[in-house]
C-alpha positions in Angstrom: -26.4 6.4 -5.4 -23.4 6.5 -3.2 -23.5 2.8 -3.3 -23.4 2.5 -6.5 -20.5 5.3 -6.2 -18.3 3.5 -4.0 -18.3 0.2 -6.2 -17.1 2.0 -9.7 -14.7 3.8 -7.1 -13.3 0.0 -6.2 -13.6 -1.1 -9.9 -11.8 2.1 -11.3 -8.6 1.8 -8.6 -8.1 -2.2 -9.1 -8.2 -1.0 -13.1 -6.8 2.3 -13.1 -3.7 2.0 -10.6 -1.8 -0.4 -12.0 -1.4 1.1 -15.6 -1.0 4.6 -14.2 2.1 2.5 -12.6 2.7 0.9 -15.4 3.0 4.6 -17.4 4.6 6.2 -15.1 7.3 3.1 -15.3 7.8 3.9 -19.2 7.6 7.7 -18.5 4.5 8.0 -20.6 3.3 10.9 -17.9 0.8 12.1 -20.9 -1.0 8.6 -19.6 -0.3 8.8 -15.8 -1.6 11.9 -16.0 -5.2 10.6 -18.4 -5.8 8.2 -16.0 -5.5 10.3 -13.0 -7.7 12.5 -14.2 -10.6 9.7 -14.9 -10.1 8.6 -11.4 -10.2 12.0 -9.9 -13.9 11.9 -11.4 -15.3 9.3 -9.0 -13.4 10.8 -6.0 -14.9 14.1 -6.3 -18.4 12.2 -6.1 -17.4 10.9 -3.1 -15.7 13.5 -1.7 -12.5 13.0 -0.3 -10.4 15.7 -0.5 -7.2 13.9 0.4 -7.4 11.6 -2.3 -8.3 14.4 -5.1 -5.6 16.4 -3.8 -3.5 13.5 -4.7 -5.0 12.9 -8.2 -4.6 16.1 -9.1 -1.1 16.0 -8.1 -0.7 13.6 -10.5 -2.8 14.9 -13.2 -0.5 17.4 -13.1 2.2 15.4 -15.0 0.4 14.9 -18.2 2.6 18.3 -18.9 5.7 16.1 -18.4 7.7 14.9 -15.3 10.2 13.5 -13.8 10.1 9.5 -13.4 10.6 9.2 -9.8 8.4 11.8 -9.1 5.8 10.4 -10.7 6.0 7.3 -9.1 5.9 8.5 -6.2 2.8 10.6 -6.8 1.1 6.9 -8.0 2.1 5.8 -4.4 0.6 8.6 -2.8 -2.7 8.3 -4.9 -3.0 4.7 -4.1 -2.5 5.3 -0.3 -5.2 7.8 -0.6 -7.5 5.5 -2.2 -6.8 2.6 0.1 -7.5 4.9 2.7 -10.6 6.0 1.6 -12.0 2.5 0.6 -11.3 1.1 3.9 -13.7 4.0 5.0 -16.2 3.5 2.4 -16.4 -0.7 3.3 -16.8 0.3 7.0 -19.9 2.7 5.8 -23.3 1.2 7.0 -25.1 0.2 3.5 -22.0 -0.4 1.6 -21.0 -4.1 2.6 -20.8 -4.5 -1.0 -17.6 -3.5 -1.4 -16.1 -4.8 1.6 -12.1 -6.9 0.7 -12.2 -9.6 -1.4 -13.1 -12.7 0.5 -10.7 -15.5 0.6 -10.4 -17.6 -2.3 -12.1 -15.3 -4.5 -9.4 -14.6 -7.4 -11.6 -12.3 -9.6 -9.0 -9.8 -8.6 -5.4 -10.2 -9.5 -2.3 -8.5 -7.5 0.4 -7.1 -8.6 2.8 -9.8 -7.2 5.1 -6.6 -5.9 2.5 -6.2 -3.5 1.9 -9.3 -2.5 3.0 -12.7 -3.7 1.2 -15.5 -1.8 2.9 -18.2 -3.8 6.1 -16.8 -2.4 5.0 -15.7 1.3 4.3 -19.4 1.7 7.7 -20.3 0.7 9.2 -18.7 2.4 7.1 -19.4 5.1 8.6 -23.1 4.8 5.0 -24.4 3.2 3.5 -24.0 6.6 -0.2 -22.5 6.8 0.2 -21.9 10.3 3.5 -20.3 10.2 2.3 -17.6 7.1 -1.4 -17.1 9.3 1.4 -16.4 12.0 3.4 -13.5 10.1 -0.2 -12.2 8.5 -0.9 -11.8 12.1 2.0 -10.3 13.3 2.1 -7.7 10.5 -1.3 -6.5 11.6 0.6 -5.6 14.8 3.5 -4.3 14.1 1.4 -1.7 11.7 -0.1 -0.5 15.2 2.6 -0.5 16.8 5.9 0.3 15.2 4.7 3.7 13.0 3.7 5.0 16.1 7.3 4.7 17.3 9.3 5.8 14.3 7.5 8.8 14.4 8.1 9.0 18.3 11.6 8.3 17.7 12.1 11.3 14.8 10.8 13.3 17.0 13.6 12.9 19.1 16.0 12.7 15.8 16.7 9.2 16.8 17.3 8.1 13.4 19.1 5.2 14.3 15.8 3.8 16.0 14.0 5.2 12.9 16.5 2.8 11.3 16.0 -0.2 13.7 12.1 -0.2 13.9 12.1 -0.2 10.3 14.7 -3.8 10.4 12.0 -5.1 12.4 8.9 -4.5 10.1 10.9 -5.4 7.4 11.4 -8.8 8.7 7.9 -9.4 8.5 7.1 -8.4 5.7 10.1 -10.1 3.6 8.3 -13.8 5.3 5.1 -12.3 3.6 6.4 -12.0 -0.2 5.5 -7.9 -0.1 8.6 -6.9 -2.5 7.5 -3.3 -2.5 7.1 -2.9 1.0 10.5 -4.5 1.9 12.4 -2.4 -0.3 10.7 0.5 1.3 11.6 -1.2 5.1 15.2 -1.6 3.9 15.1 2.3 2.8 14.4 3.2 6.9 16.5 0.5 8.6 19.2 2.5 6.3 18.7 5.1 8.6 20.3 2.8 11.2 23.7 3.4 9.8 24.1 6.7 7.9 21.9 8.7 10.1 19.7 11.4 8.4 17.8 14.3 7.6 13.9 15.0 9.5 12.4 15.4 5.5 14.3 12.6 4.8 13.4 10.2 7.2 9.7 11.5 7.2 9.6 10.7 3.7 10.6 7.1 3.8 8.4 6.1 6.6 5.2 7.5 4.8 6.5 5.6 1.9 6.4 2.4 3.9 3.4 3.4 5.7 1.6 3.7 1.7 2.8 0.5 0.8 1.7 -1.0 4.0 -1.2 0.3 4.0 -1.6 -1.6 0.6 -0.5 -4.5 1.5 -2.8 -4.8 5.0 -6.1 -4.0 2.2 -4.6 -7.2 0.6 -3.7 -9.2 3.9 -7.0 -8.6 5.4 -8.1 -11.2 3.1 -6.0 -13.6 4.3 -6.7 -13.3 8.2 -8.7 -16.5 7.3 -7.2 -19.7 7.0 -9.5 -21.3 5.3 -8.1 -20.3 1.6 -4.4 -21.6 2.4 -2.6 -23.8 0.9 -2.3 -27.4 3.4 1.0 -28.1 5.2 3.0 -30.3 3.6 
């Protein structure tokens, strides 16, 4: 039964996330808020309360909202969910719903999350170079979150600021549109100095979309789907 939990739980967030973006985007919140609260159906099942705390946050805004508010609240839903699927993957039994392996397209991604077309661009069309940066995103994610939050600790916002230049870097090689605009909202801390909420708020915002991104990446750890040097 879980089993068999855990996969619609996959199915419904591949479906379901995207148009409550897509709502939220128009500002039909009526929507964002339906399709929250179909989602926040399987979660219960499974129960996570992290994740149906953030469903329910959204839910919420099928009484009306405000745009960026919502969108954020879609970010922090699809966190939670990446969270927990990771989890449910790792659970013995449940290999059947373990990342997409290489080469399988049955899935599409929003190209704001990840664009492979484009990482490999700008990658200069070389397969080792883009298995390189995939690699070296892995790391920094270890590494560097650990040290922004060190460093806000200390209100050392300008090394909030520089820690988030370097993660950005890597992810602009990897075509993650989402996540380098988030990056390039904490290396502004660099320059204009800010606020603790503030600059707590913009790392978990990159850590979300990272967080995305790596479920995506860990597909691509292989080489064996990308495209040949040229």
């Amino acid at each position: 039964m879980l089993a068999r939990m855990a996969q619609c739980f996959v199915a419904e967030v591949r479906n379901l996330i995207p148009q409550m973006r897509a709502a939220s985007e128009k500002g039909d919140f009526a929507e964002a808020g339906r399709l929250a609260h179909r989602l926040k159906g399987t979660i219960v099942y499974l129960g996570s309360e992290s994740a149906e705390k953030a469903a329910i946050a959204l839910e919420k805004f099928h009484e009306g909202g405000e745009k960026a508010e919502a969108e954020e609240a879609v970010r922090a839903l699809e966190h939670e969910c990446a969270l927990l699927e990771s989890a449910l993957a790792l659970h013995e039994g449940l290999s059947a719903i373990a990342p997409t392996p290489p080469g399988d397209s049955s899935t599409t991604v929003d190209a704001s999350i990840f664009n492979l077309e484009e990482a490999i661009k700008r990658c200069f069309n070389r397969r080792a170079m883009f298995h390189a940066m995939v690699e070296s995103f892995f790391e920094d994610m270890d590494k560097l979150f650990p040290q922004m939050r060190a460093a806000m600790e200390r209100s050392d916002y300008a090394e909030v600021g520089h820690l988030g230049h370097r993660l950005k870097g890597t992810v602009n090689y990897l075509g993650a549109e989402r996540a380098m605009e988030a990056a390039l909202r904490v290396e502004r801390f660099a320059r204009a100095g800010a606020q603790l909420t503030d600059a707590a708020a913009a790392v978990n915002v990159l850590e979300q979309e990272c967080v995305v991104l790596g479920r995506v990446l860990a597909a691509h750890r292989s080489t064996a789907c990308l495209p040949q040097d040229k």
